[in-house]
N, CA, C and O of each residue as an XYZ file, in Angstrom:
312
protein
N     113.104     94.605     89.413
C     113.734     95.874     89.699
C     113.534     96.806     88.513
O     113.544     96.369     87.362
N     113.349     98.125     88.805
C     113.199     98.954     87.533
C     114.522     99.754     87.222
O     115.458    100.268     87.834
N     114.117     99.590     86.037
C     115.447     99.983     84.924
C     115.528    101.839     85.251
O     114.760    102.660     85.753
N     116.856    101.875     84.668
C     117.307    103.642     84.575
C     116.073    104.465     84.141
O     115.519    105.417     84.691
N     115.815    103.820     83.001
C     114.787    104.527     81.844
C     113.340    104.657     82.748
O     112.740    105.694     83.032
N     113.012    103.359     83.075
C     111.839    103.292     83.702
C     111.362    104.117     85.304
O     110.248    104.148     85.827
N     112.473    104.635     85.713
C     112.969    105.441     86.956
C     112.403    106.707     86.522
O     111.449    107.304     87.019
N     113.336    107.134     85.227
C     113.033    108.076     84.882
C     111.969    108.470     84.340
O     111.361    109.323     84.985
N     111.481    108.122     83.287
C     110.052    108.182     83.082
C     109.090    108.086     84.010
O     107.921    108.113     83.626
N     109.381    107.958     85.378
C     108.223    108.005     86.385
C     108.645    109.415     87.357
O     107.829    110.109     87.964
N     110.004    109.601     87.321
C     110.511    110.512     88.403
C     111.556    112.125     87.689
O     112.175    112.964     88.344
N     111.412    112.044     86.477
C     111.975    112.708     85.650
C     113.371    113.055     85.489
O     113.926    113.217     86.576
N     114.221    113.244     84.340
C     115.402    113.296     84.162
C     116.300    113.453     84.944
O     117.239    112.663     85.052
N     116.120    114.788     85.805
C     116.575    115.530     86.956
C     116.902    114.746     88.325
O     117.721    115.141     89.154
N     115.951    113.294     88.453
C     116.080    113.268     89.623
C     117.889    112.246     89.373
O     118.466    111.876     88.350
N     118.286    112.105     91.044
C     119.322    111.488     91.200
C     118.934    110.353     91.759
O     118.003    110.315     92.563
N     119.724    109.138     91.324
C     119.475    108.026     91.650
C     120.223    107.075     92.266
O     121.426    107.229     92.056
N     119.981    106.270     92.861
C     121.357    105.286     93.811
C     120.383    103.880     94.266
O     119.223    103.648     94.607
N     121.676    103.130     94.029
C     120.590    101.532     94.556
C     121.301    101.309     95.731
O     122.348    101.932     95.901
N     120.802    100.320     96.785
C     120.786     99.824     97.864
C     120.395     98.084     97.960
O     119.727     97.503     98.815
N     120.933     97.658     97.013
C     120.568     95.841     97.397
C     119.296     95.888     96.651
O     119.632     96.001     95.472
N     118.282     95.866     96.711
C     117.590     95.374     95.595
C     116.316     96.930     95.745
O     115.183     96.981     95.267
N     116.740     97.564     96.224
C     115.995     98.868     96.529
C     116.618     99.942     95.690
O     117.690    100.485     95.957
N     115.818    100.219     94.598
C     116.231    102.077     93.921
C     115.646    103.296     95.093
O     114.519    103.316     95.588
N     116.785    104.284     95.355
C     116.375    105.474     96.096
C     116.601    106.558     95.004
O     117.463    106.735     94.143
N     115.335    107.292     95.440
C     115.348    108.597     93.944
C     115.434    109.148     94.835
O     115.001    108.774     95.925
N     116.259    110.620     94.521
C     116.470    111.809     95.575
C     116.177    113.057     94.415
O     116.984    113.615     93.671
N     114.923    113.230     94.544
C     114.408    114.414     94.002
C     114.773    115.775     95.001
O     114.236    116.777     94.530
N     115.324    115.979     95.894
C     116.197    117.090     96.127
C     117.309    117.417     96.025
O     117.745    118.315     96.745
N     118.105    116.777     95.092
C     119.307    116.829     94.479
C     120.310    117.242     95.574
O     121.041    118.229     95.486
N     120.268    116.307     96.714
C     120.995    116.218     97.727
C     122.898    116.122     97.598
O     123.445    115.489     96.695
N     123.443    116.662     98.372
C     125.078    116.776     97.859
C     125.419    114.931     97.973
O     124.820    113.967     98.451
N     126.362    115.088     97.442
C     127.210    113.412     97.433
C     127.481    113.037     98.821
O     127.640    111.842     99.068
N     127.550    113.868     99.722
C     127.843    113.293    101.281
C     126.041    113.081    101.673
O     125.811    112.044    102.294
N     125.135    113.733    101.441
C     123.923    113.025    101.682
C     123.491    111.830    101.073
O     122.896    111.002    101.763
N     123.670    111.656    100.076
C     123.214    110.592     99.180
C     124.316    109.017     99.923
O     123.948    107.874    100.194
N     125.638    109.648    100.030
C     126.200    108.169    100.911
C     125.299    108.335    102.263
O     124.601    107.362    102.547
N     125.258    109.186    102.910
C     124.681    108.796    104.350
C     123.248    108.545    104.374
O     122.866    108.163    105.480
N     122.142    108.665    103.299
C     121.088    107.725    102.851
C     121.338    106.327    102.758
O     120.732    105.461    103.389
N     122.552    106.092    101.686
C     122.642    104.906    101.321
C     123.450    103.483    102.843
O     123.451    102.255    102.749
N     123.900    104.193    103.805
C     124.523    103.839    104.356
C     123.465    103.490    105.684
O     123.387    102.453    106.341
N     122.624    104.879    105.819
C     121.608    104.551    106.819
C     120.276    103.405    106.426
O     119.787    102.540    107.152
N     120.004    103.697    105.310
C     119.068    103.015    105.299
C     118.435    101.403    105.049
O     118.486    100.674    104.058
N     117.800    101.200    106.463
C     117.427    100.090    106.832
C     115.803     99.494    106.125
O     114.837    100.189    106.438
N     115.522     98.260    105.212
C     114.242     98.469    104.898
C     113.429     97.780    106.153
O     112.254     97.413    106.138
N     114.248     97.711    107.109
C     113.395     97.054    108.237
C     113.466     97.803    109.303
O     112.979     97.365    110.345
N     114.095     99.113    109.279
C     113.454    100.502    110.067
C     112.530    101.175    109.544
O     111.566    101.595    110.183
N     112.752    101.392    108.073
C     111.760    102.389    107.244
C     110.526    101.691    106.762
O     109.682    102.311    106.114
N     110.384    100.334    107.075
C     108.558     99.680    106.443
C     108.159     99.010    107.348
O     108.497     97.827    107.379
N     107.534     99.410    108.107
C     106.465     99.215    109.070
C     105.810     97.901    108.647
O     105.191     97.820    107.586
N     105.996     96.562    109.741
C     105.963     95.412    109.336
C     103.935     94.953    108.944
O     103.372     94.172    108.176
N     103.439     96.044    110.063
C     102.048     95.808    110.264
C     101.421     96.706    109.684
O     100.215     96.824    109.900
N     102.177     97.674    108.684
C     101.057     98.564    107.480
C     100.726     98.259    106.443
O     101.840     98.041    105.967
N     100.205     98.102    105.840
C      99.558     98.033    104.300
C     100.497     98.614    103.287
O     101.193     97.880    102.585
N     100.529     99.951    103.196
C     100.761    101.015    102.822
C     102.463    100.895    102.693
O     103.109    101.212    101.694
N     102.959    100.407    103.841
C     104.598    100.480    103.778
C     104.916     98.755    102.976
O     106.006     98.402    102.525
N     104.052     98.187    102.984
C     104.298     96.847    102.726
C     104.105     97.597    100.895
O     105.159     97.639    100.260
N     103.525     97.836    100.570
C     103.228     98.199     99.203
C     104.373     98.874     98.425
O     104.717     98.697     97.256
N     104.987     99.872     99.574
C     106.015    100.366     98.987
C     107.177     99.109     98.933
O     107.614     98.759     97.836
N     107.527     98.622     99.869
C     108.624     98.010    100.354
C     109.153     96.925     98.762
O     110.160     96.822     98.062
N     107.519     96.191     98.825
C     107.235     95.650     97.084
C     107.735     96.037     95.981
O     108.525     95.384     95.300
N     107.234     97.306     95.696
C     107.529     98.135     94.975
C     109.079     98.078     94.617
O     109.567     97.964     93.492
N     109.687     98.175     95.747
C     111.696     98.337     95.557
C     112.066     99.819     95.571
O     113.205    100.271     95.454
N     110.788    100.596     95.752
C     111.475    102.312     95.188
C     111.194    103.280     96.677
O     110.184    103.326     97.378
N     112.096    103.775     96.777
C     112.202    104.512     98.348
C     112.303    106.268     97.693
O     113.283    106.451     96.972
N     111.429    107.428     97.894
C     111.876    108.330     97.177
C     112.062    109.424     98.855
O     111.374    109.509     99.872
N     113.111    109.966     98.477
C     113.807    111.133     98.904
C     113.133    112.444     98.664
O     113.177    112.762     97.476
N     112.698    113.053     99.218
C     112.631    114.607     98.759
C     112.128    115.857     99.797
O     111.018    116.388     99.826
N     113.535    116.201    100.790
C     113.062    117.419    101.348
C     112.726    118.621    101.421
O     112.329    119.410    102.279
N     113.006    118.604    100.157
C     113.118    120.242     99.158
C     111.834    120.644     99.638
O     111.663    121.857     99.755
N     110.545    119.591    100.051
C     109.207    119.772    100.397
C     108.544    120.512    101.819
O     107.366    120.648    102.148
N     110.476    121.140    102.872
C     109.844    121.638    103.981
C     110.746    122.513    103.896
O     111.711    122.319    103.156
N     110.606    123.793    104.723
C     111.396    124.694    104.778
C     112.258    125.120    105.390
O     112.310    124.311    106.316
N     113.333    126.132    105.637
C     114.429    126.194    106.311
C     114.170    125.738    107.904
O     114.555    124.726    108.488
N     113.555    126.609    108.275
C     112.789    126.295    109.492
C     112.645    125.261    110.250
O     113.121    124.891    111.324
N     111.506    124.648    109.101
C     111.027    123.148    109.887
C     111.809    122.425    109.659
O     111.120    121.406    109.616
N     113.016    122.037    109.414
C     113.787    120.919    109.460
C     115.224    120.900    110.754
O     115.872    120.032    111.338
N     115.167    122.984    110.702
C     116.104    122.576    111.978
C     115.911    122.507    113.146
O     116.820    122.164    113.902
């Protein structure tokens, strides 16, 4: 599992962080405290990693799930 420091140094100071059982979630959109519980509450690693991808298997390994919607706009999300 990766450390505070090591989080940060990959995802920078700013981001917010929360564990889930052996999974770190970074929320680089500095989501309010009622999002960050209803992340932590929804998330399943056996909804979110696709048993037959490569790609999700790599992450899943990994332990690090990152957050960040800041990446679409008002619009496209409602």
């Amino acid at each position: 599992m990766f450390s505070k420091k090591d989080i940060r140094a990959l995802y920078g100071k700013t981001a917010v962080i929360s564990r889930k059982g052996a999974f770190v979630l970074v929320h680089l959109d500095h989501p309010s405290a009622a999002t960050i519980r209803r992340r932590k509450r929804e998330f399943d690693p056996l909804q979110v990693f696709c048993a037959d991808c490569p790609l999700c298997q790599l992450l899943k390994e990994s332990g690090v799930l990152v957050y960040d919607d800041s990446i679409f706009s008002v619009d496209e999300v409602e």
